[in-house]
Backbone bond lengths (Angstrom), bond angles and torsions (degrees), N, CA, C in turn:
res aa  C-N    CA-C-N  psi(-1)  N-CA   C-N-CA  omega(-1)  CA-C   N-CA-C  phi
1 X - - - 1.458 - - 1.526 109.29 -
2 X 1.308 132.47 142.58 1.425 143.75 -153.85 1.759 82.28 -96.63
3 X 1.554 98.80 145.61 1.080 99.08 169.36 1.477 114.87 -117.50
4 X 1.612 107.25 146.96 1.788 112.17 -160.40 1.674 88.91 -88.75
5 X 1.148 119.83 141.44 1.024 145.16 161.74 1.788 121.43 -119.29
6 X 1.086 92.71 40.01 1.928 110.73 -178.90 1.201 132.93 33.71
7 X 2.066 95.27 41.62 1.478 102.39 163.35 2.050 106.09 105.36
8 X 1.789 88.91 -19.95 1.622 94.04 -171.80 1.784 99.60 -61.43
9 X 1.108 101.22 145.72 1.699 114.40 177.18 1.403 96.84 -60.53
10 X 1.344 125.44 146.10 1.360 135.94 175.03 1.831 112.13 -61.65
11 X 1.214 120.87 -27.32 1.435 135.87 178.17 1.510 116.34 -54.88
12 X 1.920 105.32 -31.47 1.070 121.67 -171.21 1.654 118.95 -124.99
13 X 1.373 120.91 15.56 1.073 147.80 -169.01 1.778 126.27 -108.32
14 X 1.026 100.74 95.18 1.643 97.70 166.47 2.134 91.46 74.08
15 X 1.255 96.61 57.89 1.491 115.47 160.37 1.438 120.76 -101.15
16 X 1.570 123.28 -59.53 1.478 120.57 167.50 1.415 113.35 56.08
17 X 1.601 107.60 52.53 1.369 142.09 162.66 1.536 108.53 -17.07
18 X 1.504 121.82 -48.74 1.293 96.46 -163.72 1.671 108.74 -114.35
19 X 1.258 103.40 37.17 1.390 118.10 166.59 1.499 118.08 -89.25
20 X 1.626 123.90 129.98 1.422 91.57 156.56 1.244 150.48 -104.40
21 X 1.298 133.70 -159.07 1.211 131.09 -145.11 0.921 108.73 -109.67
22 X 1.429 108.92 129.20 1.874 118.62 -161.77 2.136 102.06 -78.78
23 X 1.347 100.42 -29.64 1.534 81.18 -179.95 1.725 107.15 -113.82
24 X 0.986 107.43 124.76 1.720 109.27 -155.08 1.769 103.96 -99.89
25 X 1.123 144.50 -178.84 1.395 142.43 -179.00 1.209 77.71 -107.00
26 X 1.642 158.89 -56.01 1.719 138.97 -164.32 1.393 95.14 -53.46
27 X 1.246 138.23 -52.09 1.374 118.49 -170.74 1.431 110.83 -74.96
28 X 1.212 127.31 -11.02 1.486 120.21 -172.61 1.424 100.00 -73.23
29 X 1.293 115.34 -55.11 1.338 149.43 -150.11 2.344 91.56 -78.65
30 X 1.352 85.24 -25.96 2.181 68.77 -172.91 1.925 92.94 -96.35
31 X 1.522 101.26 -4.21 1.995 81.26 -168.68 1.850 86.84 -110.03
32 X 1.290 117.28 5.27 1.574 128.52 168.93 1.539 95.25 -79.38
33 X 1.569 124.88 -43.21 1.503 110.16 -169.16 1.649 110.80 -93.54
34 X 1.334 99.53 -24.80 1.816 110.91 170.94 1.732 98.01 -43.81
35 X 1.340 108.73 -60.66 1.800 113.36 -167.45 0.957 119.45 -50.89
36 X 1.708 112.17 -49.28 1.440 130.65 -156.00 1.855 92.70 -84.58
37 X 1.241 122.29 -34.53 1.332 121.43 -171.53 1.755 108.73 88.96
38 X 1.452 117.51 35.84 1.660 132.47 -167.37 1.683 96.48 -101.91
39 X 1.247 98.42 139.89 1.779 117.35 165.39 1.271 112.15 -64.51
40 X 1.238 138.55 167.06 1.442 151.40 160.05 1.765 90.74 -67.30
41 X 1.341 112.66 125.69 1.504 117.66 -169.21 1.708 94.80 -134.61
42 X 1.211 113.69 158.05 1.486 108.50 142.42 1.545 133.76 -93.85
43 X 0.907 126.83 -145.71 1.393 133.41 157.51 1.762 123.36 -171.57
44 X 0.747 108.91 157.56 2.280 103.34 -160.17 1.124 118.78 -52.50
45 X 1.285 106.41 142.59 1.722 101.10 -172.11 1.935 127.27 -62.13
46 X 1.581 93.70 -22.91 1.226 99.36 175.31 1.465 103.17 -101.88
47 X 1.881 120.38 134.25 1.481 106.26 160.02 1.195 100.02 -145.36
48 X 1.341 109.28 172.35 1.819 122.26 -156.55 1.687 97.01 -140.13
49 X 1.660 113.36 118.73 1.100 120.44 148.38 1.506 129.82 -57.81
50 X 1.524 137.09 116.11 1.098 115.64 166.00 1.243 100.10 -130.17
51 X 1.528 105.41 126.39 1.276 131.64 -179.77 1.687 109.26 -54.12
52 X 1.080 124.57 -88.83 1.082 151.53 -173.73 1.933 114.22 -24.87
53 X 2.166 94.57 -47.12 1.563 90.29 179.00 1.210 113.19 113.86
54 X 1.531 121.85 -29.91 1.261 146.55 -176.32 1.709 131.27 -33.33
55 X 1.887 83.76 -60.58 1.905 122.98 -173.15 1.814 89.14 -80.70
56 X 1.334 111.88 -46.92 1.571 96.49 -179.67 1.317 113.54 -80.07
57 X 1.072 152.27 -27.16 1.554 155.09 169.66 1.396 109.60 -68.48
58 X 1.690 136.51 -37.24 1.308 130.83 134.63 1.417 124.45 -37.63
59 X 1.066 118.49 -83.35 1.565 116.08 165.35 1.564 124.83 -20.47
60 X 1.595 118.68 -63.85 1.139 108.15 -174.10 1.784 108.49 -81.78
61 X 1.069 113.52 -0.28 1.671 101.52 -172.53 1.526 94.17 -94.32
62 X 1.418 125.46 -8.85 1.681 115.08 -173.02 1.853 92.74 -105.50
63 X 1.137 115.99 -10.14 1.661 114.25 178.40 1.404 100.64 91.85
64 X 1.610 130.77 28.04 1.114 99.83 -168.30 1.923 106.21 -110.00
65 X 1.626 111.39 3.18 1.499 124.42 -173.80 1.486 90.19 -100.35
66 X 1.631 106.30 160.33 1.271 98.10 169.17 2.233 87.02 -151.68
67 X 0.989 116.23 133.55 1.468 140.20 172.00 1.554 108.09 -33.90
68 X 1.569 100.39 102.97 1.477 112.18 -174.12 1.698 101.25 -87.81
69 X 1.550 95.25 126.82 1.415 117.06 -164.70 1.576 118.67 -78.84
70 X 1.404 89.18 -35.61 1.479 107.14 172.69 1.376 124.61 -69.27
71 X 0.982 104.61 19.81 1.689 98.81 -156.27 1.642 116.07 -117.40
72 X 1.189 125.17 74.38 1.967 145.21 -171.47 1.287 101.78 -47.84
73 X 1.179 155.15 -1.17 1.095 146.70 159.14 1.463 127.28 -21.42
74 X 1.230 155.25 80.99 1.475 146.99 -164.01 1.558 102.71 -51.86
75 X 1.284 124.93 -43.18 1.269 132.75 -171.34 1.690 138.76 -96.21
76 X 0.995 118.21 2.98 1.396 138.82 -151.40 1.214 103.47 -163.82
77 X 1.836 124.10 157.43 1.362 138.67 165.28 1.563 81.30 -120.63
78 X 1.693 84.64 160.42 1.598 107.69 170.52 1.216 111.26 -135.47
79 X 1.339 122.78 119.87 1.820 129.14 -169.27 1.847 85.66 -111.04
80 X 1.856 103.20 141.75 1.119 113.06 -174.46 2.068 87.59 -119.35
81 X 1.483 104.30 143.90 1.687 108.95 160.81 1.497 112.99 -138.93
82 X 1.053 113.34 176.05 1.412 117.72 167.03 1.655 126.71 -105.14
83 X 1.215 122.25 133.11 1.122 135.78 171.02 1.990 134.86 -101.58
84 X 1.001 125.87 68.75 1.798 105.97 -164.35 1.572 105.73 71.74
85 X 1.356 106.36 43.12 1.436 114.29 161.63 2.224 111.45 77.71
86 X 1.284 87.54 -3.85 1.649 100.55 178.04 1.419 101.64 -84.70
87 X 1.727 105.12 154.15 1.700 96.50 161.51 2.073 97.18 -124.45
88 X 1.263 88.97 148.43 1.214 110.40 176.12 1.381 108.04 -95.25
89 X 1.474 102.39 147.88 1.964 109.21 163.68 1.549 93.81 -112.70
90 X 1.600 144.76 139.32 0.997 127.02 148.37 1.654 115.69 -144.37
91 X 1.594 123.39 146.71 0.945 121.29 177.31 1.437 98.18 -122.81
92 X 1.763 87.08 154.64 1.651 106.25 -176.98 1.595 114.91 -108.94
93 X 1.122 110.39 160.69 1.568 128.73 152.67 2.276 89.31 68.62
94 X 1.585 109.99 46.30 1.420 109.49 167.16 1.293 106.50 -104.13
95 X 1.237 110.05 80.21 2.812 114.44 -160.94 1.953 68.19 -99.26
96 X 1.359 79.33 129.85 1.603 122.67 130.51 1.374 99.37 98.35
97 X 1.700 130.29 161.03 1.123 140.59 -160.80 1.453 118.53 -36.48
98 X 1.674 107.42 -73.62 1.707 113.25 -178.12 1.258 101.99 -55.35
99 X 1.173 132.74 -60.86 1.594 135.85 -176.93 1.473 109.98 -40.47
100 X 0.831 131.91 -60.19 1.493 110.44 162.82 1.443 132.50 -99.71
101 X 0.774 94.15 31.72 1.558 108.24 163.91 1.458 99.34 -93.61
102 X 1.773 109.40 -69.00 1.590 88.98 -174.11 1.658 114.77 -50.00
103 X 1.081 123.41 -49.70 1.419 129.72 177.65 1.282 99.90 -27.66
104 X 1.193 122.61 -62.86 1.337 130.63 -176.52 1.706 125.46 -44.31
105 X 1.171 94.84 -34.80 1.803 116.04 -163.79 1.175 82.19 -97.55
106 X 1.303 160.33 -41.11 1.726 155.14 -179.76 1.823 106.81 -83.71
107 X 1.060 109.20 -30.75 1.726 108.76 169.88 1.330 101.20 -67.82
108 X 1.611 146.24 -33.86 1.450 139.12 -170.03 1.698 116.62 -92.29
109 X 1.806 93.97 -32.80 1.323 93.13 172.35 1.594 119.48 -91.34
110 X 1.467 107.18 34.91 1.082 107.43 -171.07 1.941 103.91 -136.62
111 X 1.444 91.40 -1.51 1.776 82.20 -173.46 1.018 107.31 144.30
112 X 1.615 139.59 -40.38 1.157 142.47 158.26 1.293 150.57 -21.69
113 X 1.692 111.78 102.35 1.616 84.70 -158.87 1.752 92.48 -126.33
114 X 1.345 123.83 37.96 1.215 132.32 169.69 1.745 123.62 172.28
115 X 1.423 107.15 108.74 1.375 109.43 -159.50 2.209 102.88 -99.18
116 X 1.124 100.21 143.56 1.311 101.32 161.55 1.663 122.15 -139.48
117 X 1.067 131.35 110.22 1.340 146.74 154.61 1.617 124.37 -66.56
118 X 1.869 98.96 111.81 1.464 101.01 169.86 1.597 104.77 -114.83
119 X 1.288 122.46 121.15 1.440 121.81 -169.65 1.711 93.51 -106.69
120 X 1.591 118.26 175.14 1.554 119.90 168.27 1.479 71.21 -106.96
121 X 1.904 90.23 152.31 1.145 126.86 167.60 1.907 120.80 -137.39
122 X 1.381 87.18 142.80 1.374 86.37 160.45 2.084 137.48 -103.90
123 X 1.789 92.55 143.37 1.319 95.89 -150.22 1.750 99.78 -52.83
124 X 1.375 122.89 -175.58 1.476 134.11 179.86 1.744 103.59 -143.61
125 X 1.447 99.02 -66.15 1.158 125.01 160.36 1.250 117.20 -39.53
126 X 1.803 159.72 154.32 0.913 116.40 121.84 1.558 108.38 -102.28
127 X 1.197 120.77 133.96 1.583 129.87 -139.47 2.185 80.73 -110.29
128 X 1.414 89.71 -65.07 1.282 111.21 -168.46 1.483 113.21 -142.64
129 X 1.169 114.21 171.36 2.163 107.60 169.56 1.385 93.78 -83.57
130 X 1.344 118.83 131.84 1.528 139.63 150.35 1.603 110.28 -41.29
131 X 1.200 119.07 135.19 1.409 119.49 28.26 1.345 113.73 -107.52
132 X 1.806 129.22 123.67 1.528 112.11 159.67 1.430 94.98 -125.95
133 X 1.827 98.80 -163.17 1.290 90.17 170.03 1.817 100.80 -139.65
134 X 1.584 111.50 165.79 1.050 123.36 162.34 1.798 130.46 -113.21
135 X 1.427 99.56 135.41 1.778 110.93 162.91 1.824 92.50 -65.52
136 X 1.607 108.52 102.83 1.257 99.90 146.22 1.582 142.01 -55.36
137 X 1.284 147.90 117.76 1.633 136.61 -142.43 1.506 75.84 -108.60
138 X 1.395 119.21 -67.71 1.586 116.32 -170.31 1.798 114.82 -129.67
139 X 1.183 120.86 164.85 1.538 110.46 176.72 1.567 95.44 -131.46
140 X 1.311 90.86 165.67 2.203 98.21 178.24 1.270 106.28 -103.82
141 X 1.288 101.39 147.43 2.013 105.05 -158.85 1.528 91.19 -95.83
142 X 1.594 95.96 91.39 2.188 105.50 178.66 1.717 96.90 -110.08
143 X 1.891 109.12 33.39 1.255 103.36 -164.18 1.634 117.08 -143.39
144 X 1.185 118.55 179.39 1.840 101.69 -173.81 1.280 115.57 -84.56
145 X 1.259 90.24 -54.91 2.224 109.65 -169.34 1.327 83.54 -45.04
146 X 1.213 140.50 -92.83 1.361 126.41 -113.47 1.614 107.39 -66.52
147 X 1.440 126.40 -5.83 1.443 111.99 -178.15 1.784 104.36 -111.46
148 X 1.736 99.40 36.60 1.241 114.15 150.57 1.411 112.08 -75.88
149 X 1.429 91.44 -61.65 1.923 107.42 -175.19 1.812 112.09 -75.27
150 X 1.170 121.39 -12.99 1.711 111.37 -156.32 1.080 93.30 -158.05
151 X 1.737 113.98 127.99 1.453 117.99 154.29 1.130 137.46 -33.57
152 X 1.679 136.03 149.70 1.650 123.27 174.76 1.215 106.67 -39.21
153 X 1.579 129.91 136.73 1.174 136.69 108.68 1.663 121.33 -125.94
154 X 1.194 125.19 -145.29 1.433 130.85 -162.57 1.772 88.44 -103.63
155 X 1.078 110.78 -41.02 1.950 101.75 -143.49 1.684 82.67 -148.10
156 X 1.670 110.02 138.77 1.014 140.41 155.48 1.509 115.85 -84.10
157 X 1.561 119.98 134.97 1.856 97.09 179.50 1.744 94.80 -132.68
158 X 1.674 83.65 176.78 1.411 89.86 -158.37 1.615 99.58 -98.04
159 X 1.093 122.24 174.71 1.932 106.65 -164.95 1.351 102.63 -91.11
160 X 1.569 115.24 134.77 1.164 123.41 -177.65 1.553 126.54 -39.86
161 X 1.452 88.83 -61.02 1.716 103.04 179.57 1.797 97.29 -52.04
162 X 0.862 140.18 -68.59 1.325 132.43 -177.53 1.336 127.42 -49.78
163 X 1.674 122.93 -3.41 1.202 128.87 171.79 1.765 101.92 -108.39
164 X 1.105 96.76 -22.81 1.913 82.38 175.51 1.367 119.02 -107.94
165 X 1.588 100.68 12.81 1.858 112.15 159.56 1.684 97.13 -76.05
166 X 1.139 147.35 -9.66 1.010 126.00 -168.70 1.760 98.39 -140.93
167 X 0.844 97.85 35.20 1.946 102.00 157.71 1.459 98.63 -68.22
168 X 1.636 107.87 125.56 1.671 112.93 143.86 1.606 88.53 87.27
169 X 1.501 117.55 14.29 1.804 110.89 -178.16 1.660 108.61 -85.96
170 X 1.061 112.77 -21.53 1.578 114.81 -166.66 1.363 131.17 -113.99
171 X 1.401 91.20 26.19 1.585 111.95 -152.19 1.731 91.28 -90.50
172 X 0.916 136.73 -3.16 1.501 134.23 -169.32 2.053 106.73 -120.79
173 X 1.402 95.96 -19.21 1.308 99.27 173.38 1.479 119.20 -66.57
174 X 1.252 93.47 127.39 2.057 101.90 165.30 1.335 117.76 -44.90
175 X 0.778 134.69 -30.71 1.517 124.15 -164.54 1.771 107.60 -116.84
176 X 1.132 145.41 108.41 1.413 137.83 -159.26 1.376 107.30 -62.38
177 X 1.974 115.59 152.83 0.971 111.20 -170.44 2.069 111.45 -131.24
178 X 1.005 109.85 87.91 1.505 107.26 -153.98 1.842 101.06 -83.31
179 X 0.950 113.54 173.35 1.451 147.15 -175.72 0.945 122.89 -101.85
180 X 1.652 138.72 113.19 1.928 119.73 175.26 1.635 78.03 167.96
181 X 1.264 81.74 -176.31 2.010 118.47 -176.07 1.407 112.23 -92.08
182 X 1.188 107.48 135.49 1.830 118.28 168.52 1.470 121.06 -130.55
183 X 1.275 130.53 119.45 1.169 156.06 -169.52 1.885 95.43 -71.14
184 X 1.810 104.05 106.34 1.481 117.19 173.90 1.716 126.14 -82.13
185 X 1.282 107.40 84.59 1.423 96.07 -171.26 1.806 108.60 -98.32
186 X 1.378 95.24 153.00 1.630 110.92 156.34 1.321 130.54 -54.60
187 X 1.114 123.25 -54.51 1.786 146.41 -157.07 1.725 99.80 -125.83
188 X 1.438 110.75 80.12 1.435 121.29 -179.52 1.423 101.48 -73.85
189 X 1.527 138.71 -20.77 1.199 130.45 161.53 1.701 131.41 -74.88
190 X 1.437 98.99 11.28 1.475 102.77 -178.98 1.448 97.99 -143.30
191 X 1.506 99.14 57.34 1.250 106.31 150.17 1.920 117.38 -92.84
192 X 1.020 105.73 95.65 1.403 113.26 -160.55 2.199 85.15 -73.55
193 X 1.216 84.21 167.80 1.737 106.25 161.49 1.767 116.04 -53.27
194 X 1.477 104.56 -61.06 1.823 105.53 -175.15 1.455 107.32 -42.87
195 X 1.467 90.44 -61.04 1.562 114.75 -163.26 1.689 113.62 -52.58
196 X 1.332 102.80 -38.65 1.622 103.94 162.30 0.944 121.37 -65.43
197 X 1.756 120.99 -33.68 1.851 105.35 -158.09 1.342 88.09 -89.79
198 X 1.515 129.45 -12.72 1.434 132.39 165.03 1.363 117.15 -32.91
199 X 1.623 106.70 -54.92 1.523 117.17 -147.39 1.873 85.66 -96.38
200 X 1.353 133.18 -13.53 1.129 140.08 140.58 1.523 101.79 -19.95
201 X 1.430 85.83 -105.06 1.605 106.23 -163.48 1.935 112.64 -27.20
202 X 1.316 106.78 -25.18 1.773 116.52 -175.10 1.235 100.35 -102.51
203 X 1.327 124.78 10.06 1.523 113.08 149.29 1.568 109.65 88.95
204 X 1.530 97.48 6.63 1.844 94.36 -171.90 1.866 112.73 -66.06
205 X 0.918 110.75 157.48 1.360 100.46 -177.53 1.793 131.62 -96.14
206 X 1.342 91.27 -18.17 1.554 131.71 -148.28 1.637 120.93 -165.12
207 X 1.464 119.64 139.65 1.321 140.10 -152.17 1.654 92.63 -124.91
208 X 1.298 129.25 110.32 1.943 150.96 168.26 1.225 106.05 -122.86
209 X 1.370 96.23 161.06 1.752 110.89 170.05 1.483 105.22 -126.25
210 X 1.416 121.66 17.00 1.643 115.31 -179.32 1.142 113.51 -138.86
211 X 1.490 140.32 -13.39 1.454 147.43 155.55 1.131 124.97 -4.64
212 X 1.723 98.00 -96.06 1.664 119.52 -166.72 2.011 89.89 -54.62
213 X 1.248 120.69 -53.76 1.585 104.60 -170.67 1.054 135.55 -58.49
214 X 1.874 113.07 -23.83 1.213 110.20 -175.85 1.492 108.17 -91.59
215 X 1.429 122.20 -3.74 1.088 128.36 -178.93 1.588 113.00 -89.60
216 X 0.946 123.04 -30.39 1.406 145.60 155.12 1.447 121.75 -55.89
217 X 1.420 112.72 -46.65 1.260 123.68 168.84 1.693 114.75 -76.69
218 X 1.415 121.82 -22.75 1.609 139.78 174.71 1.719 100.22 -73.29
219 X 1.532 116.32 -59.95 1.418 117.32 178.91 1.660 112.51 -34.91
220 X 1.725 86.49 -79.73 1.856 107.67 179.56 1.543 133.16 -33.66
221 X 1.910 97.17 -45.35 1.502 98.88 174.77 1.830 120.25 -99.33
222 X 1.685 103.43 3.48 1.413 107.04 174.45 1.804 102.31 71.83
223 X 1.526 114.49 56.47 1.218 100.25 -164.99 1.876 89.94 -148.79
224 X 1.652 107.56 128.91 1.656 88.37 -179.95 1.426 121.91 -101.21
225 X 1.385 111.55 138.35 1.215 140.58 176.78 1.505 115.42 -117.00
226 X 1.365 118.54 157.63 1.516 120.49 -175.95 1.633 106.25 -157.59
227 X 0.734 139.46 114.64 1.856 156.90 -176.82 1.283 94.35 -97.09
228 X 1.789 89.45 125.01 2.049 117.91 151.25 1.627 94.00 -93.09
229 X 1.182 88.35 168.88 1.645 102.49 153.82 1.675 79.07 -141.03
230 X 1.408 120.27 164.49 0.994 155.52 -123.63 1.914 105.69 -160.57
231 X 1.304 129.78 35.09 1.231 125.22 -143.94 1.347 101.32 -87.17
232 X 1.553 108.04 124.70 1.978 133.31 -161.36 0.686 119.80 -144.19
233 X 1.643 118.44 23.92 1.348 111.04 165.03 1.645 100.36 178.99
234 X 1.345 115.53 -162.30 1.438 134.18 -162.68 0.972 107.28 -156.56
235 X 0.933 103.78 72.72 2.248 122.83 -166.33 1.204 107.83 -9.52
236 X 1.871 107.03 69.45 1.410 97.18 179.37 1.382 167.82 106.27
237 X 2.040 79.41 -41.32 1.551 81.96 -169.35 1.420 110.32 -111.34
238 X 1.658 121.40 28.98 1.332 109.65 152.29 1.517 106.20 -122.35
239 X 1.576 119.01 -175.46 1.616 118.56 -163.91 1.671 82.71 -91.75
240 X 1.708 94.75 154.28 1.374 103.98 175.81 1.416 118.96 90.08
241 X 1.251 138.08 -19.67 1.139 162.98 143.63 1.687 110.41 -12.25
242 X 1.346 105.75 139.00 1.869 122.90 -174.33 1.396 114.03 66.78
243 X 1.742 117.66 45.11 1.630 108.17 -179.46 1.492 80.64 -100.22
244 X 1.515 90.32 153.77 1.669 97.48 -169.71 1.191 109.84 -114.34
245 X 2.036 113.90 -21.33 1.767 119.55 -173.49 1.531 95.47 121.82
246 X 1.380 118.73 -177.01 1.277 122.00 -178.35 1.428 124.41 -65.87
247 X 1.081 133.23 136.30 1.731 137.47 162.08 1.918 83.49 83.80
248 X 1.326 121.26 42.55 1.425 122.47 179.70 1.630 104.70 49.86
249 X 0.685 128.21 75.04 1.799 145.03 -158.03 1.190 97.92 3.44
250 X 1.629 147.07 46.12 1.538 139.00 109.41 1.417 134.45 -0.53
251 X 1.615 92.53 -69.72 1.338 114.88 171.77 1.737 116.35 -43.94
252 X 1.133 122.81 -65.14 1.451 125.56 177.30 1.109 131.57 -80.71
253 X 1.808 108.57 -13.28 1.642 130.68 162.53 1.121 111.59 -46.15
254 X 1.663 103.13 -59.48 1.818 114.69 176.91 1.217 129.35 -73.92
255 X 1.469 133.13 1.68 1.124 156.28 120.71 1.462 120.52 -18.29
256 X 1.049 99.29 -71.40 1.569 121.75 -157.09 1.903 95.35 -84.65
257 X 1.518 131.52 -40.75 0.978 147.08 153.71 1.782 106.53 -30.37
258 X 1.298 90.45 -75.21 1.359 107.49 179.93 1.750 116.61 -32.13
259 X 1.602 103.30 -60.21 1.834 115.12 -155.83 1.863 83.82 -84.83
260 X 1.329 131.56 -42.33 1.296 112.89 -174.48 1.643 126.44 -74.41
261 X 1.575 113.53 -25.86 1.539 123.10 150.67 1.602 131.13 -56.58
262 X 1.781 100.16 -23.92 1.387 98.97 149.66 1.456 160.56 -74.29
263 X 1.848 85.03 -27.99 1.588 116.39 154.20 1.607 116.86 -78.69
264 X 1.400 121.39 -12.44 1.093 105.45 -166.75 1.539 123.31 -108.98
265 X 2.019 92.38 -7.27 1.284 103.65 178.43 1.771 118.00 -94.25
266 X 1.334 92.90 0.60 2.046 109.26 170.09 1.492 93.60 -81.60
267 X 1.188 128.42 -25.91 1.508 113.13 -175.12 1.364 118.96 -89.24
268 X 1.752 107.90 -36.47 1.268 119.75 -163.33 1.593 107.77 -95.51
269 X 1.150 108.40 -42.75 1.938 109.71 -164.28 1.266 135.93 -101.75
């Protein structure tokens, strides 16, 4: 028999936030290395989601990633490189909320002690012509995961201390790097007209599918994370549309990767 929960949407129903979680990514991750026949490994303290595929398809076509061994994931590879004497862990092509979230929850139980996500986005705002990028501050929860980890509200945010480690960081970068809110949706093809001039009127700047969750998922598990969006386009609807910059904006991705892992590892490590 279904149980009534008084009309509450199932999305938001029978969560019980501060319980934990009976199926954990450490157990995924030790009967992932039982199968595979893998050692207890680590993997780099700094790693970077990139949605898109971009930073890893640069990397491996110049020789500069090489196939992180350690890494139990059932679903994903993780290529580690070096940057200014740093090593990176990063996986590609993890788009949209759950998808990197779990990514997310297997990058910490795996070694992780500071995640950064640069996704492409589309503009809302028009701030400037694309391509730049933004420090997401907060995103709007237009998405599922995050009311796994966090009660209703409007906006997931990103942790303070980690946004004012990097005041005055990007000021030398080529490509400009602005500040504001982006609206996290599921269903990037139903971005209807209302619903945009909606996210207008609230000042959003920018259109993601991984924001509000990983920020939600950063709050809940006490773990820091920090989101770009990457904004390259205008969903589309003029010709010429999604140029991103050189090496498909790689080139300035890892840049920007680079100067905020430097500020972020005086705070964190």
């Amino acid at each position: 028999m279904a149980v009534d929960d008084g009309g509450i949407p199932p999305i938001l129903a029978q969560k019980h936030y501060t319980q934990p979680s009976a199926f954990t990514p450490e157990n995924l991750l030790r009967e992932a290395r039982r199968q595979k026949r893998m050692a207890v490994s680590g993997i780099p303290d700094v790693c970077i989601l990139d949605p898109d595929g971009d930073i890893v398809r640069s990397l491996l076509a110049r020789g500069e990633a090489w196939l992180e061994t350690g890494w139990a994931c059932y679903h994903t590879l993780l290529y580690s490189f070096s940057r200014g004497g740093v090593e990176f862990g990063v996986v590609g092509c993890a788009v949209g909320a759950s998808y990197a979230v779990l990514i997310a929850e297997e990058m910490f139980a795996s070694g992780c002690k500071l995640l950064i996500s640069v996704t492409s986005s589309g503009q809302i705002l028009p701030m400037r012509p694309p391509p730049y990028f933004m420090v997401i501050d907060r995103a709007l929860r237009d998405e599922g995961n995050s009311y796994h980890y966090m009660p209703a509200s409007e906006y997931s945010h990103a942790d303070a201390g980690l946004m004012a480690s990097l005041d005055g960081a990007f000021e030398k970068l080529s490509v400009p790097v602005l500040t504001g809110a982006t609206w996290t949706t599921d269903a990037p093809f139903r971005e209807t007209q209302p619903a945009i001039e909606a996210m207008v009127e609230r000042k959003l700047m920018a259109v993601e599918m991984e924001a509000a969750a990983l920020y939600a998922f950063a709050r809940a598990r006490q773990k820091p994370v920090l989101c770009f969006a990457h904004v390259t386009n205008q969903m589309g609807r003029i010709d010429g549309d999604f140029e991103k910059g050189e090496a498909d904006g790689s080139h300035d991705a890892l840049q920007l990767i680079a100067i905020a892992a430097d500020r972020l590892r005086i705070r964190l490590l």
